[in-house]
N, CA, C and O of each residue as an XYZ file, in Angstrom:
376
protein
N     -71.316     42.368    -32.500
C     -71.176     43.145    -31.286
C     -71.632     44.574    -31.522
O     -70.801     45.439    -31.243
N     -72.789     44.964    -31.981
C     -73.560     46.441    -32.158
C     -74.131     46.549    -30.903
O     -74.896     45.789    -30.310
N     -73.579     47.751    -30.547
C     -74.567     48.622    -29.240
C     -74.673     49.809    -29.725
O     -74.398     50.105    -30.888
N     -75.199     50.801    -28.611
C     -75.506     52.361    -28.935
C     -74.041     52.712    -28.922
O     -73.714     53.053    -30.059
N     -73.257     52.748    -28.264
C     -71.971     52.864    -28.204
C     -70.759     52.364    -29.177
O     -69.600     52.774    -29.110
N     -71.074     51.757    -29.750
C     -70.473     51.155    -31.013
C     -71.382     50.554    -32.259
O     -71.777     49.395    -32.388
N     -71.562     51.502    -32.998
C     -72.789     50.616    -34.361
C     -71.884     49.996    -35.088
O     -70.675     49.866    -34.895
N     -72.654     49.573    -36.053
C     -72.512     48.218    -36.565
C     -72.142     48.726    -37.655
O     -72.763     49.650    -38.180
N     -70.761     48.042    -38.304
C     -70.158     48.216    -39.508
C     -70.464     47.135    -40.747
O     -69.565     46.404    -41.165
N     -71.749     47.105    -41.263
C     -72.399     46.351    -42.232
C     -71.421     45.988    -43.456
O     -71.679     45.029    -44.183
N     -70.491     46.651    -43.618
C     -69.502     46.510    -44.546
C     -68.627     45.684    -44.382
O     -68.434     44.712    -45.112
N     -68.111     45.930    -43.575
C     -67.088     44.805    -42.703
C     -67.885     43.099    -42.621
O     -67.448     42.081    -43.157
N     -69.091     43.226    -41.818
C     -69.448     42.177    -41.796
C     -69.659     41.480    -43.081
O     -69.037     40.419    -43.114
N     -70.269     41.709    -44.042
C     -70.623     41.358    -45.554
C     -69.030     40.744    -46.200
O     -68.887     39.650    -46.745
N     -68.078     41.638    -45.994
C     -66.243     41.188    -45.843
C     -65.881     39.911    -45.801
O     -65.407     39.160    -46.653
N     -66.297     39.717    -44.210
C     -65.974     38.912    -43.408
C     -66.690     37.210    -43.365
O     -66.282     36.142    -42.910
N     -68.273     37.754    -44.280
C     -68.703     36.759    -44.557
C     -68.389     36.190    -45.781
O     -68.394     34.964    -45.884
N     -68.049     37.081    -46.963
C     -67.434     36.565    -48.081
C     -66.378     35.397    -47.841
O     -66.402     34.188    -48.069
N     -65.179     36.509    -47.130
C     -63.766     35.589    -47.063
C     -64.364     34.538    -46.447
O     -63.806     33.540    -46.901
N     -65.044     34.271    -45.803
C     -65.357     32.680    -44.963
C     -65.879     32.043    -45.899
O     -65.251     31.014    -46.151
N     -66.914     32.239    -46.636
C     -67.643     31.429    -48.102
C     -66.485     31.012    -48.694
O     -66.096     29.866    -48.466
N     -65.784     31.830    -49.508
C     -64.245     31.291    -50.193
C     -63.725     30.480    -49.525
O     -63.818     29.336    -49.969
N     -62.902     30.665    -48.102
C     -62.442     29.695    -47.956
C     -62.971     28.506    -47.857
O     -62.135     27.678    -48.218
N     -64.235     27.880    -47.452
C     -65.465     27.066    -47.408
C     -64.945     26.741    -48.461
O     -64.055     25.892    -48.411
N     -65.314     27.284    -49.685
C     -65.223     26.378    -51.049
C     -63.951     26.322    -51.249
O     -64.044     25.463    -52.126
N     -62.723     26.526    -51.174
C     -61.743     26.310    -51.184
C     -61.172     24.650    -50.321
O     -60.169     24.005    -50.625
N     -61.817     24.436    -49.623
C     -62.155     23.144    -49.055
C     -62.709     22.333    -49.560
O     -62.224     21.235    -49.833
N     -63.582     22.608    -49.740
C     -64.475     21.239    -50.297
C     -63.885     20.916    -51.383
O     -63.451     19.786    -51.605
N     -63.772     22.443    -52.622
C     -63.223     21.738    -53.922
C     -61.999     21.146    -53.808
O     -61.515     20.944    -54.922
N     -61.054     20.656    -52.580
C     -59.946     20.043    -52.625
C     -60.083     18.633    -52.959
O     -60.751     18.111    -52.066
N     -59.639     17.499    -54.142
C     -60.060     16.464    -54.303
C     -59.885     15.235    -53.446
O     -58.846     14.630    -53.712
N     -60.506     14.785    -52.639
C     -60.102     13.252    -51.826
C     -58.827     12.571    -52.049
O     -58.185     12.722    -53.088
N     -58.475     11.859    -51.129
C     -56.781     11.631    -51.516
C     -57.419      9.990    -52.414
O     -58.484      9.380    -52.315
N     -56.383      9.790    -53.105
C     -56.404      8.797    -53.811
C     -56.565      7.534    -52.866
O     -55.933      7.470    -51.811
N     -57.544      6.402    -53.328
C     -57.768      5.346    -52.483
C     -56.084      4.770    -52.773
O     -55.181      5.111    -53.537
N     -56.237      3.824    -51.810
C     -54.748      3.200    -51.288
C     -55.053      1.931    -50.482
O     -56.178      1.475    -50.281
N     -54.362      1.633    -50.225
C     -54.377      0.182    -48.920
C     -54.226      0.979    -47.317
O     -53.229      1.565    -46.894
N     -55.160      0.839    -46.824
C     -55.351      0.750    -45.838
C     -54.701     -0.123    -44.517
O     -54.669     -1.341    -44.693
N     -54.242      0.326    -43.366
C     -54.141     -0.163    -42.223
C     -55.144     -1.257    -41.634
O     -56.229     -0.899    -41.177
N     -54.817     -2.401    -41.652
C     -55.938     -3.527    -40.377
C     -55.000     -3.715    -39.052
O     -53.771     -3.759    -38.997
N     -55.902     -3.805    -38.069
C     -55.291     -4.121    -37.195
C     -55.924     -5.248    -36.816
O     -56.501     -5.534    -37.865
N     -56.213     -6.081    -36.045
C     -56.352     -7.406    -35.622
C     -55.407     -8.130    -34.307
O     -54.303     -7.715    -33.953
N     -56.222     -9.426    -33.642
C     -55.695     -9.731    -32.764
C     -54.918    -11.188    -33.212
O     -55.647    -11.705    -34.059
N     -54.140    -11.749    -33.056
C     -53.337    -13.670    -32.963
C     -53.874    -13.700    -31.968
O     -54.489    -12.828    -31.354
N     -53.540    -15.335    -31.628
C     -53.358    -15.746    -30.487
C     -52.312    -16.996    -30.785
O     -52.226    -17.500    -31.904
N     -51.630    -17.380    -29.796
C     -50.597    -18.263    -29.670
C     -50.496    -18.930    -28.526
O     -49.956    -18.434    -27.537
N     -51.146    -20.444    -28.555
C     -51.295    -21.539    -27.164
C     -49.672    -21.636    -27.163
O     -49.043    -21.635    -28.222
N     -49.003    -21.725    -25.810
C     -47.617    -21.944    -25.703
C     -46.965    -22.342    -23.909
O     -47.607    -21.912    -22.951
N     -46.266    -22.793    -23.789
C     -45.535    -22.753    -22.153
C     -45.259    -21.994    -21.923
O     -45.497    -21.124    -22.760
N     -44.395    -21.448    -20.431
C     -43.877    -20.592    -20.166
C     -42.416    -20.247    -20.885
O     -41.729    -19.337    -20.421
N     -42.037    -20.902    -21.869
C     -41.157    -20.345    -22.655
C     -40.977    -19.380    -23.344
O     -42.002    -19.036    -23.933
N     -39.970    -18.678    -23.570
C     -40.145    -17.385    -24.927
C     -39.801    -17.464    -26.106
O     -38.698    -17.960    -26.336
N     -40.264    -17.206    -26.724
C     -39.844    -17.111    -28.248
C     -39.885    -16.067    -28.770
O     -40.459    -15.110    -28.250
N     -39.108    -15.996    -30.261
C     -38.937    -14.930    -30.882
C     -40.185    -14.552    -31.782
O     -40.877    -15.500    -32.152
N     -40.647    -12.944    -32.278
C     -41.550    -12.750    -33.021
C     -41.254    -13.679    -34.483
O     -41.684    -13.205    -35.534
N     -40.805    -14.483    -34.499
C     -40.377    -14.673    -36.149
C     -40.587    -16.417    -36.321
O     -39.908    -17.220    -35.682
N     -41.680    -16.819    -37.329
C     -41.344    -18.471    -37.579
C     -41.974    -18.812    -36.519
O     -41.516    -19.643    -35.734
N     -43.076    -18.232    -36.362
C     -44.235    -19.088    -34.778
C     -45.534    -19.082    -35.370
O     -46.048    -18.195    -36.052
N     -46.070    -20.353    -34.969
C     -47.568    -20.515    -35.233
C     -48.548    -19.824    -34.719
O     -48.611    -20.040    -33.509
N     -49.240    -19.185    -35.040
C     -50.307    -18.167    -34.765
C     -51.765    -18.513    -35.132
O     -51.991    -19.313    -36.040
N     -52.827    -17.877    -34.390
C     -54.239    -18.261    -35.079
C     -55.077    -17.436    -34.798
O     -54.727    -16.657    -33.912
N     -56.305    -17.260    -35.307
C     -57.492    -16.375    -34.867
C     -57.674    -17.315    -33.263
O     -57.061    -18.349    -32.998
N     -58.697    -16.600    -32.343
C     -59.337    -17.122    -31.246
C     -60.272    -18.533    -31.447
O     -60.409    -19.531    -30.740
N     -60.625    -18.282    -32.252
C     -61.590    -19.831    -32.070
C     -60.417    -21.012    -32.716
O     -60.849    -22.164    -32.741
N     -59.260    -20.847    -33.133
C     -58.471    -21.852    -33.830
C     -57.620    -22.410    -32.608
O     -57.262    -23.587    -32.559
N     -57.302    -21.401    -31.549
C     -56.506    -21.185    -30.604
C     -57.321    -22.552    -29.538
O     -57.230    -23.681    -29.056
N     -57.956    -21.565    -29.671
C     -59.192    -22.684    -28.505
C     -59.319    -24.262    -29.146
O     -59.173    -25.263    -28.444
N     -59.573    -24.293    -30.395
C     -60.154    -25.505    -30.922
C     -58.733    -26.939    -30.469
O     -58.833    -28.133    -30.187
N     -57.358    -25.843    -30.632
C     -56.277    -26.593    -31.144
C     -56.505    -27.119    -29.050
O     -56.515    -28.294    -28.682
N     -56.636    -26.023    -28.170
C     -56.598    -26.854    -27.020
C     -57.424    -27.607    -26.585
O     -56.981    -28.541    -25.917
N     -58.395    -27.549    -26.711
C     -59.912    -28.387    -26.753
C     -59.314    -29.804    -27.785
O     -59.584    -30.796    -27.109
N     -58.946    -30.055    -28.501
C     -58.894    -31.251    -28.871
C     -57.339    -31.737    -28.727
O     -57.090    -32.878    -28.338
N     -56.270    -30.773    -29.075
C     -55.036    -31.642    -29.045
C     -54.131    -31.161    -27.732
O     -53.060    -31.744    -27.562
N     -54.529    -30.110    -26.793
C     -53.541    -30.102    -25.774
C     -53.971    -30.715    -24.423
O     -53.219    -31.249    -23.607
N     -55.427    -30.533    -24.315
C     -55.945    -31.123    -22.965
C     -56.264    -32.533    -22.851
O     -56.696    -33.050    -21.820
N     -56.031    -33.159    -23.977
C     -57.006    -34.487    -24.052
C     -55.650    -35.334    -23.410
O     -55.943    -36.529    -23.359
N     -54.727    -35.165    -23.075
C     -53.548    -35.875    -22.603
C     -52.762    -35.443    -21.829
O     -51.896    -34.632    -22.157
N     -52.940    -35.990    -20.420
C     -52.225    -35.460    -19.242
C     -50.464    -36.232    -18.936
O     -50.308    -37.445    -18.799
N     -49.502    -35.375    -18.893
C     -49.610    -34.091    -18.907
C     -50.011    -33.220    -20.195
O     -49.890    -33.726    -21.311
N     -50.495    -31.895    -20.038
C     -50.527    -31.716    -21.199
C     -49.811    -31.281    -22.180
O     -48.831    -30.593    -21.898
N     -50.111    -31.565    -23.552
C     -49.291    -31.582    -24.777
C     -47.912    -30.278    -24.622
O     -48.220    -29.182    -24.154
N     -47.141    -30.422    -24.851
C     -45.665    -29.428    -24.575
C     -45.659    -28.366    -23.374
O     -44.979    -27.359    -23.174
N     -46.798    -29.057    -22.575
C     -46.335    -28.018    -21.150
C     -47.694    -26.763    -21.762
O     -48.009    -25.944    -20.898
N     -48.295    -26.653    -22.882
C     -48.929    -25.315    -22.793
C     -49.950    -25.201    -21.615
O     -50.746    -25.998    -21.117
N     -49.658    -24.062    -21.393
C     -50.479    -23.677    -19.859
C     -50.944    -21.988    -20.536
O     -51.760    -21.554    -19.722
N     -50.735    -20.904    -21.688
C     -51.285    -19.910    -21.764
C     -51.629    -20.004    -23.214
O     -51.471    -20.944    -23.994
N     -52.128    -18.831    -23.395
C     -52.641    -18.279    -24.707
C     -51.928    -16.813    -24.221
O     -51.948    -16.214    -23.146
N     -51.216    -16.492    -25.679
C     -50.683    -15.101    -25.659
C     -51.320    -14.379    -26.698
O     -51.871    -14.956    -27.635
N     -51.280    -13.306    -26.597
C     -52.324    -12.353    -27.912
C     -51.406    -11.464    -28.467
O     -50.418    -11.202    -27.782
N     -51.532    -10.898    -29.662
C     -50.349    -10.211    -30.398
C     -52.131     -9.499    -31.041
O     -53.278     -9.837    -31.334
N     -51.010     -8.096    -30.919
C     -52.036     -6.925    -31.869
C     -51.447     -6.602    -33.324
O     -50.873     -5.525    -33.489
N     -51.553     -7.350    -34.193
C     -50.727     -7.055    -35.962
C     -51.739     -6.171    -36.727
O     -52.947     -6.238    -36.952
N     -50.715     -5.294    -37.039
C     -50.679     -4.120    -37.943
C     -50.192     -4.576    -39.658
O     -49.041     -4.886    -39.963
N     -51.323     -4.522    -40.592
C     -50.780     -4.840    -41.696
C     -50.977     -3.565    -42.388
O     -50.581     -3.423    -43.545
């Protein structure tokens, strides 16, 4: 910000650019955190009736297992196999 009305304090600026360099490297040289296990997230799916169940001790599958299991063992027999009429989806955090 130099005008005729206020000149420019070359000293200051040279200052001001130092302390910013330092802190700069004061950053970078901080070392990466130690690798670790990581978070996945991912989707289930679970063919089922209108019943509820508890999160605990239930059969679960990726999408194409979900599908496969109704495509061959729930539709092929009317009525169908235990009443399933949905697919429910669960978002798991490991």
């Amino acid at each position: 910000n130099c005008t005729s009305f206020k000149p420019c304090d070359i000293e200051a600026i040279k200052q001001k650019a130092a302390a910013g360099a330092t802190a700069a490297a004061k950053v970078v040289a901080e070392p990466p955190p130690p690798p670790g296990p990581r978070a996945q997230t991912f989707y289930m799916y679970r063919a089922q009736s209108q019943a509820s169940y508890p999160l605990e001790n239930i059969n679960t599958a990726d999408l194409a297992g979900a599908l496969w299991y109704l495509h061959n063992e729930v539709v092929v027999a009317t009525p169908r196999k235990y009443k399933i009429d949905r697919i429910k989806r669960f978002k798991v955090t490991v």
